[in-house]
Structure formats: C-alpha cells, structure tokens
ChimeraX commands (.cxc) that place a marker at each C-alpha (Angstrom):
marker #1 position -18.72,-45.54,-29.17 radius 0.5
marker #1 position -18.61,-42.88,-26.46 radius 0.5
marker #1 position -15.18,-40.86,-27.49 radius 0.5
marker #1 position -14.12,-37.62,-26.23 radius 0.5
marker #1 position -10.98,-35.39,-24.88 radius 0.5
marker #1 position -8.80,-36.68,-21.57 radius 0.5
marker #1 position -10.55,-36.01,-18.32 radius 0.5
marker #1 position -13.79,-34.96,-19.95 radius 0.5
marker #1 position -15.55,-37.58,-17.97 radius 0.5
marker #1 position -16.31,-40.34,-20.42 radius 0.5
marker #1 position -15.61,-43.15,-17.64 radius 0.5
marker #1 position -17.74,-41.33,-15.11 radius 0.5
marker #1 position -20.57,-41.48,-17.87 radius 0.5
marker #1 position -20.01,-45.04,-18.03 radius 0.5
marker #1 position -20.09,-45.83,-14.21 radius 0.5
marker #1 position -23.34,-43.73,-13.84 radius 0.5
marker #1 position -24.50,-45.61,-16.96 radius 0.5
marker #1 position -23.87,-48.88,-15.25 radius 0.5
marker #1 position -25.48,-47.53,-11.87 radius 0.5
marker #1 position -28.54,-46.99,-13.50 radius 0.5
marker #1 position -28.90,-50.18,-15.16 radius 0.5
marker #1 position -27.92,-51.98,-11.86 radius 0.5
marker #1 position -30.47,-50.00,-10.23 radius 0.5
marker #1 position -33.19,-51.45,-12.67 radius 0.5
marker #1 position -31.73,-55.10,-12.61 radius 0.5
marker #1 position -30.37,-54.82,-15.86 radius 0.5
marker #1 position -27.22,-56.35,-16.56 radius 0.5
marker #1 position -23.93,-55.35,-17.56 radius 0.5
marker #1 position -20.47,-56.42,-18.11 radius 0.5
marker #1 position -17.72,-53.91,-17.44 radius 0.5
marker #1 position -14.19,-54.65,-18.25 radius 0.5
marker #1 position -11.52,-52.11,-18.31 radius 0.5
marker #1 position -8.98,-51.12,-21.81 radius 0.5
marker #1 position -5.78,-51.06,-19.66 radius 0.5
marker #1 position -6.52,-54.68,-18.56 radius 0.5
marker #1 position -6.42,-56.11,-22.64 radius 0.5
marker #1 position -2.74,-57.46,-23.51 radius 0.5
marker #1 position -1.92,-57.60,-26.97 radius 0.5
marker #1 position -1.36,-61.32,-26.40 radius 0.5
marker #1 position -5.16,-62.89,-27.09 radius 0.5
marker #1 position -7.96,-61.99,-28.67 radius 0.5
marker #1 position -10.80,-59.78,-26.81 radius 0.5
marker #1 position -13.60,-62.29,-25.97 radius 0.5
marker #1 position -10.70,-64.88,-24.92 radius 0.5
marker #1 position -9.30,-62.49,-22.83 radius 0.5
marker #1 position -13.34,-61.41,-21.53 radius 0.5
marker #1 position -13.67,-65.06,-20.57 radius 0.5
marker #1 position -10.53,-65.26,-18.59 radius 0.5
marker #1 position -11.41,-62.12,-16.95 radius 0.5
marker #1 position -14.90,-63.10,-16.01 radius 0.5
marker #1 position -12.92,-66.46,-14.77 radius 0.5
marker #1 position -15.65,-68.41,-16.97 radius 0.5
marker #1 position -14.29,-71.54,-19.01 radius 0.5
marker #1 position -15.74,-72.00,-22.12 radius 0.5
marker #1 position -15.28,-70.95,-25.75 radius 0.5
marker #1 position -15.71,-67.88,-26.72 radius 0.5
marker #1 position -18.67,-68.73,-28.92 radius 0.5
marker #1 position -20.30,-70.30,-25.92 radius 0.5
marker #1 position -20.04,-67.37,-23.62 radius 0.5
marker #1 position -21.31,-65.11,-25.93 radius 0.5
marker #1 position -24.27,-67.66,-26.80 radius 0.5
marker #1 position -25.02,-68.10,-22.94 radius 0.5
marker #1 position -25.13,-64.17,-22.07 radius 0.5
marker #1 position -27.53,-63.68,-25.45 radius 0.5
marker #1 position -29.85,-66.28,-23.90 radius 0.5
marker #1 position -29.55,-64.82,-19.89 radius 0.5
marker #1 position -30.88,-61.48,-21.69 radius 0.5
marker #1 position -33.30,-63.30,-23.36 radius 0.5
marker #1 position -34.71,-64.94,-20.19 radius 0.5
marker #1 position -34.49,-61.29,-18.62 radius 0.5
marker #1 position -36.20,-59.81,-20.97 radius 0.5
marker #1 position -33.16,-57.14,-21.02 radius 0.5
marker #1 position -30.04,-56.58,-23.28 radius 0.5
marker #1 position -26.76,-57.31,-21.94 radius 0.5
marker #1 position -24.25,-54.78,-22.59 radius 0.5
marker #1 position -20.74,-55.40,-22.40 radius 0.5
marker #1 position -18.76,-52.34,-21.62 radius 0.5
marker #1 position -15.06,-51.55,-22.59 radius 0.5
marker #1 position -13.64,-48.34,-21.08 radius 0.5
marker #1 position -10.52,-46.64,-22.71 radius 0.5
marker #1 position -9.66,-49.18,-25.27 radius 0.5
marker #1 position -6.44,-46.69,-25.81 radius 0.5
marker #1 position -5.08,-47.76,-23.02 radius 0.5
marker #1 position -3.36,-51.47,-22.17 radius 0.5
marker #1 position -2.58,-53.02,-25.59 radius 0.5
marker #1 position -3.69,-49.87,-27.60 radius 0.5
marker #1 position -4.14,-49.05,-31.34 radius 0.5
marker #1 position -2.32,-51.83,-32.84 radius 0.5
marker #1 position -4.25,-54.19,-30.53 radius 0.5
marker #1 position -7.79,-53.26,-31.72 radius 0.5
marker #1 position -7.30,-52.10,-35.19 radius 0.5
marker #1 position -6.77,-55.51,-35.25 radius 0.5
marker #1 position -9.60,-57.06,-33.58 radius 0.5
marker #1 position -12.15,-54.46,-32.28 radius 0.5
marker #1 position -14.38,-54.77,-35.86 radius 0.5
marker #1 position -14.32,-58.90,-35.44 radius 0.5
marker #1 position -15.17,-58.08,-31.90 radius 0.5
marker #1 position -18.27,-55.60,-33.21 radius 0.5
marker #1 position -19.05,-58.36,-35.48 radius 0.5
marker #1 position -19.42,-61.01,-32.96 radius 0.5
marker #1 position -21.55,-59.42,-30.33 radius 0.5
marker #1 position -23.74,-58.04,-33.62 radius 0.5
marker #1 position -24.67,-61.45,-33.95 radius 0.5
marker #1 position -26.84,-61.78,-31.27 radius 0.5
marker #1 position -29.87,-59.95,-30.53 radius 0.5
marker #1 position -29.81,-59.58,-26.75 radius 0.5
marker #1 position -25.96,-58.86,-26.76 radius 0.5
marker #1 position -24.82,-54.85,-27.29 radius 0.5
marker #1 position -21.48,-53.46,-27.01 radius 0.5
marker #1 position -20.35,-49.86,-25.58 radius 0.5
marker #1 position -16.18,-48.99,-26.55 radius 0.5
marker #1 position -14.84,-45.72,-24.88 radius 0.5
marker #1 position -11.63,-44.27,-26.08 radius 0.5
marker #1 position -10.14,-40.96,-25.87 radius 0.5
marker #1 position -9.52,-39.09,-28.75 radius 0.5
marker #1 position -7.32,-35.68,-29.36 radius 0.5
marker #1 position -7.18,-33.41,-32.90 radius 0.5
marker #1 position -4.26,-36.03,-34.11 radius 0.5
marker #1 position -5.29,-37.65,-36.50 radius 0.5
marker #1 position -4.96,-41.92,-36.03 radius 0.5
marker #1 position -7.10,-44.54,-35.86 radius 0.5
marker #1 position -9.24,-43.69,-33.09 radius 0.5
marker #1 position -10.07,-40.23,-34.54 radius 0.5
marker #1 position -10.98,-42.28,-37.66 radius 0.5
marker #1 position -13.36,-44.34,-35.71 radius 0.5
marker #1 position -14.85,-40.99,-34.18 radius 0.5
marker #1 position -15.24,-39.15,-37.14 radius 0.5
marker #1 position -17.10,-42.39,-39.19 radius 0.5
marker #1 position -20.14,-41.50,-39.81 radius 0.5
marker #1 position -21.30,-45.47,-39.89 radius 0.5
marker #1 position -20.77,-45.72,-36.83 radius 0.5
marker #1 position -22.60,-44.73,-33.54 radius 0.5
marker #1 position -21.03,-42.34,-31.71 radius 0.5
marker #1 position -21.49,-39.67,-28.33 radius 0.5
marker #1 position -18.66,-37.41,-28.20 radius 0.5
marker #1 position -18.63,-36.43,-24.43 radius 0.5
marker #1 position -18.04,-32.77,-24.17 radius 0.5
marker #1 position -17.66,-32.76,-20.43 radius 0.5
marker #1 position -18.98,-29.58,-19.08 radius 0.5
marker #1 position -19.08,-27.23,-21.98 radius 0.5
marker #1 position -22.02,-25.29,-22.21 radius 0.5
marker #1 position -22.15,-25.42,-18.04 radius 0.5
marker #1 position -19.36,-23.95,-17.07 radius 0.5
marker #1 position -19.88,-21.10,-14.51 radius 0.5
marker #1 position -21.97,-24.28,-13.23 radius 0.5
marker #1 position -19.34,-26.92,-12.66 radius 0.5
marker #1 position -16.92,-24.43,-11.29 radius 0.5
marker #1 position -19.51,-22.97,-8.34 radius 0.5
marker #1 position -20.21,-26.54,-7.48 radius 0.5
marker #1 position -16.57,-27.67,-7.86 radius 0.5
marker #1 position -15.44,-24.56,-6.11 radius 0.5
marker #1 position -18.21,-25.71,-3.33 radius 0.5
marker #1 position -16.97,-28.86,-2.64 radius 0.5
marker #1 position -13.73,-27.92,-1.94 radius 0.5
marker #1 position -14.53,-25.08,-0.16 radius 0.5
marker #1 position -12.73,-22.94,-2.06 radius 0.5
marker #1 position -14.18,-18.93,-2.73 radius 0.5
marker #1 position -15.42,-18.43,-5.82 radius 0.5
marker #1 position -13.82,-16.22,-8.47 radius 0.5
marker #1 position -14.63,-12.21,-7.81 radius 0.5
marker #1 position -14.95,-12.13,-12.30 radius 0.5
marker #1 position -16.10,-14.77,-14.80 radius 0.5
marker #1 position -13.20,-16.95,-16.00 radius 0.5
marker #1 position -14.55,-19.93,-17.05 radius 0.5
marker #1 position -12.68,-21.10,-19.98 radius 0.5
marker #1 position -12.47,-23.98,-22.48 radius 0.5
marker #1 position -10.75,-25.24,-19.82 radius 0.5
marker #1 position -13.49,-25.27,-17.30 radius 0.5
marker #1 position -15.34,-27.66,-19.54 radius 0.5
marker #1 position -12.99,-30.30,-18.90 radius 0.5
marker #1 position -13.92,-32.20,-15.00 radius 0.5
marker #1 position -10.54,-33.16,-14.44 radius 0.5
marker #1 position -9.11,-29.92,-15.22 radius 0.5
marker #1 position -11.77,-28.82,-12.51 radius 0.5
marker #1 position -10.62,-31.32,-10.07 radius 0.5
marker #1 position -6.52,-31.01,-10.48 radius 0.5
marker #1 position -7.54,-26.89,-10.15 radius 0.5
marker link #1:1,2 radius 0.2
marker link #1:2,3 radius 0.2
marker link #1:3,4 radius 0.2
marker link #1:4,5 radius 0.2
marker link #1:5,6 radius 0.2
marker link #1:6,7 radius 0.2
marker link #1:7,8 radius 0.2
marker link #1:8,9 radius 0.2
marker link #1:9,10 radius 0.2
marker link #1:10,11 radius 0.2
marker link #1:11,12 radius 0.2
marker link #1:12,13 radius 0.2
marker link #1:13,14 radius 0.2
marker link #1:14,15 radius 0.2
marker link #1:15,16 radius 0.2
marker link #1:16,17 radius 0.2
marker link #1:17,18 radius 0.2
marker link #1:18,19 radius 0.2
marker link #1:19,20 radius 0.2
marker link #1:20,21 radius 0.2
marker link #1:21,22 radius 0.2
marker link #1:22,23 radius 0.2
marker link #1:23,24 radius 0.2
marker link #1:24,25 radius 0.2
marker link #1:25,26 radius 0.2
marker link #1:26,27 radius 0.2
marker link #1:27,28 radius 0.2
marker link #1:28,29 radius 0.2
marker link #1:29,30 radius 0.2
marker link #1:30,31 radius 0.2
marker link #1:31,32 radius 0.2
marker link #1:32,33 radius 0.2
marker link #1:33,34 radius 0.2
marker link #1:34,35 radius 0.2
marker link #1:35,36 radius 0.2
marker link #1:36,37 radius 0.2
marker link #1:37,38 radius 0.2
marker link #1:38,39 radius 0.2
marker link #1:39,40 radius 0.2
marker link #1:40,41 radius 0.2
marker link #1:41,42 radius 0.2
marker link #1:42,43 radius 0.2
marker link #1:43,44 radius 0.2
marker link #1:44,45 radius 0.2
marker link #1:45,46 radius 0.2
marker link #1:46,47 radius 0.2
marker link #1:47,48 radius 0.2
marker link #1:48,49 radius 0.2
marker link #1:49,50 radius 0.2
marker link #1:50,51 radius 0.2
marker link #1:51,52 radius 0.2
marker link #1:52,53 radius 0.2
marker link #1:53,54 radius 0.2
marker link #1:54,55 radius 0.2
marker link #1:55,56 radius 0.2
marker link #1:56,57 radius 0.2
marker link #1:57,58 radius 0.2
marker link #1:58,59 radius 0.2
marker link #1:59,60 radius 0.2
marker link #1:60,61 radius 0.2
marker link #1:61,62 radius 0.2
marker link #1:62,63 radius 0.2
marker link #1:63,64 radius 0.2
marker link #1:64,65 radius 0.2
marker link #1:65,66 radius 0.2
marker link #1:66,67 radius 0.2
marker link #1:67,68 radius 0.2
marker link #1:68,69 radius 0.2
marker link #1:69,70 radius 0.2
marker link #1:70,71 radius 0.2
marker link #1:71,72 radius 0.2
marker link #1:72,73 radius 0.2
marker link #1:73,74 radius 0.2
marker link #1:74,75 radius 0.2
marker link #1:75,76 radius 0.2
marker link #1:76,77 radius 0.2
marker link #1:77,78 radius 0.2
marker link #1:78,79 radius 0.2
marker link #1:79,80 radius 0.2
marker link #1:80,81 radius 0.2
marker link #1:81,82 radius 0.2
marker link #1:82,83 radius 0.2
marker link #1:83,84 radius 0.2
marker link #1:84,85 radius 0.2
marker link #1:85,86 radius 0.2
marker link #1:86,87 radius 0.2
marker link #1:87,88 radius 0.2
marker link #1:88,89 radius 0.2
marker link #1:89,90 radius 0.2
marker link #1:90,91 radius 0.2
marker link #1:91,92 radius 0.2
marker link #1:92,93 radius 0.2
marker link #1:93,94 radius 0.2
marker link #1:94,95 radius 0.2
marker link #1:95,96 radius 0.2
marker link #1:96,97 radius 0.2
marker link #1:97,98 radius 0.2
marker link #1:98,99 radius 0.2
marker link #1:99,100 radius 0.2
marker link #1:100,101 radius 0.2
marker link #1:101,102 radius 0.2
marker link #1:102,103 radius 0.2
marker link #1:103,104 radius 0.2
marker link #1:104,105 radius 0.2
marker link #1:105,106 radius 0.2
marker link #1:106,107 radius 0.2
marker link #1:107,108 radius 0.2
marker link #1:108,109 radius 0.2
marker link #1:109,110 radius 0.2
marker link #1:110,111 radius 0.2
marker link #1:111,112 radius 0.2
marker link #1:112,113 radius 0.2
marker link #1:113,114 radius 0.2
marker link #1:114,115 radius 0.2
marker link #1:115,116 radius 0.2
marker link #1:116,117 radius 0.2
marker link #1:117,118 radius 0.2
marker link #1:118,119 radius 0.2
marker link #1:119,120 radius 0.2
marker link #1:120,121 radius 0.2
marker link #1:121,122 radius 0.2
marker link #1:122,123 radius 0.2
marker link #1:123,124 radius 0.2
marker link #1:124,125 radius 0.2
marker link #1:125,126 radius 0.2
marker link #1:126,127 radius 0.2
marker link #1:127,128 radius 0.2
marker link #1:128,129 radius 0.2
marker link #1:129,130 radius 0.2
marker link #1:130,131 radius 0.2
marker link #1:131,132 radius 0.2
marker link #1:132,133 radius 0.2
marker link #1:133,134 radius 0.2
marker link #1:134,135 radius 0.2
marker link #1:135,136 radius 0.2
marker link #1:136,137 radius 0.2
marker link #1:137,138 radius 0.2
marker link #1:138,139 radius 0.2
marker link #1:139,140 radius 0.2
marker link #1:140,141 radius 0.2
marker link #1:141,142 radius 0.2
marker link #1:142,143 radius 0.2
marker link #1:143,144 radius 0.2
marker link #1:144,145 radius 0.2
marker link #1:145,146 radius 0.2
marker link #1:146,147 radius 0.2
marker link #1:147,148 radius 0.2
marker link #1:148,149 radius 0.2
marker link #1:149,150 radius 0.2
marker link #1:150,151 radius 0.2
marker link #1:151,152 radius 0.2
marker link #1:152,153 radius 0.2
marker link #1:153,154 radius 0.2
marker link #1:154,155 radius 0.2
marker link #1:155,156 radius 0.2
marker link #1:156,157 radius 0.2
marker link #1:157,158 radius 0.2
marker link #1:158,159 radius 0.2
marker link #1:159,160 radius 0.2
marker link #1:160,161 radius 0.2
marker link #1:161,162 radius 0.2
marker link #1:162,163 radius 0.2
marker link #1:163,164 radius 0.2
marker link #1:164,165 radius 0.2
marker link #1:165,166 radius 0.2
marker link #1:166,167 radius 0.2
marker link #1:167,168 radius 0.2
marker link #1:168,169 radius 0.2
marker link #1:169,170 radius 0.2
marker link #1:170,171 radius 0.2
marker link #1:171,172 radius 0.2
marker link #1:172,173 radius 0.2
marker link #1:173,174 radius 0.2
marker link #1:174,175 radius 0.2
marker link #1:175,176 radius 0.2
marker link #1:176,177 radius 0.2
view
C-alpha cells in the first residue's frame, strides 16, 4: 500500500513509478480508484476496462504467464481506491482482490489511498502492521527545498525569513500557494 495525507504526492509517486518501469520495458497496469463502481467486482471491472473478454481467472492467468515470458513482474496499479465506489466498495472486495493476484508469482499489486487522523477503514489498513506499507510524507524533511524550487518555477521571490511549515511539506499546498 502506498497511503498518505491529500496532495502529498502519492499519485505523482506512482506515475514516476510507472515511468521508470516503462523506461526499462517492464510492464504495468494502471487503473484509476474513481473509475471502480460499486456495481462489479474489481478484476471484472479491470477486464472491462482493459476492454479484454475473458474471465477473470483467465486474465489474471494470461498476465502471470506474459511476466513469466518477460522475465519481469507485472504490477497492477490502483490509485486512490477512496475515491469512485469508496470504503464500502473495497472493504468488501480489496482482501479477495489481494488474494487473487497473491496467487500468482509473476502478478504484484500496488493500492494507493489517502488517509487522514480519522479513524476508518483505510487508517486501519495503514496502521496494520501485516501489511506492506510506504506512507508518503511528501516533502517533509525538504522543505526550504521544495519551496525555492516551487517559488522558482513560478517565478515568484522567495521569502525575505524562513517560513516553511508543516504545510510546506505538502506539494499541493505548494502548488495552490
């Protein structure tokens, strides 16, 4: 799981994840939380998406044995499984989902999802420690960084005294500032 506060830059890490792996001819599947209805399960609704017609079962089979000929796992990336159907949605089927792609040894799965100090579900899942989990702290720890080179871009002067705040550690805060 890669979990973290809004804006931190969790789907960013994910696109330069995927970059990377393009760049070495590695493949990867990335399908997007807000696009999951709560009316079918995840891999039916994968299949759909990837407009490929078979069971479920089959397409998971046939992408275990691609990265098999490849020599190269196939991951299958879900970004901000909060949004689109939500909690309700993959309480129910995100650990079936987990399941399935464990089956197969060429086959890994990557779930993003924001998380906040409430306590639900999702902060459950963070906070679990069986599970595998980067909590994206954005830019903390690099602040006075990320504000001279946002501050750069934009052409805007920098600050005449340090203020970089918790706030600063968030890139989106940076980018609405």
């Amino acid at each position: 799981f890669i979990t973290g506060e809004a804006g931190c830059g969790k789907s960013h890490l994910i696109g330069e994840i995927i970059t990377k792996r393009q760049q070495a001819s590695y493949p990867s599947i990335l399908l997007l939380g807000q696009h999951f209805m709560a009316s079918s399960d995840p891999l039916t609704q994968i299949c759909v998406s990837l407009d490929i017609h078979c069971r479920k079962e089959i397409l998971l089979s046939q992408l275990n044995d691609y990265g098999k000929r490849v020599d190269n796992l196939v991951v299958i990336f879900i970004d901000a499984i909060n949004e689109g159907a939500g909690l309700d949605y993959w309480q129910r089927f995100l650990e079936e989902l987990i399941a399935s792609v464990e089956n197969y040894e060429f086959l890994k799965l990557v779930v993003s999802f924001r998380t906040s100090q409430m306590k639900n579900w999702f902060y459950d899942l963070a906070h679990d420690a069986d599970n595998t989990v980067y909590i994206h702290e954005g830019f903390r720890g690099r602040e006075r960084e990320a504000a001279q080179y946002m501050f750069g871009a934009f052409g805007l002067d920098q600050p005449l005294w340090p203020m970089y705040g918790s706030e600063f550690t968030n890139p989106l805060f940076l980018l609405k500032y």
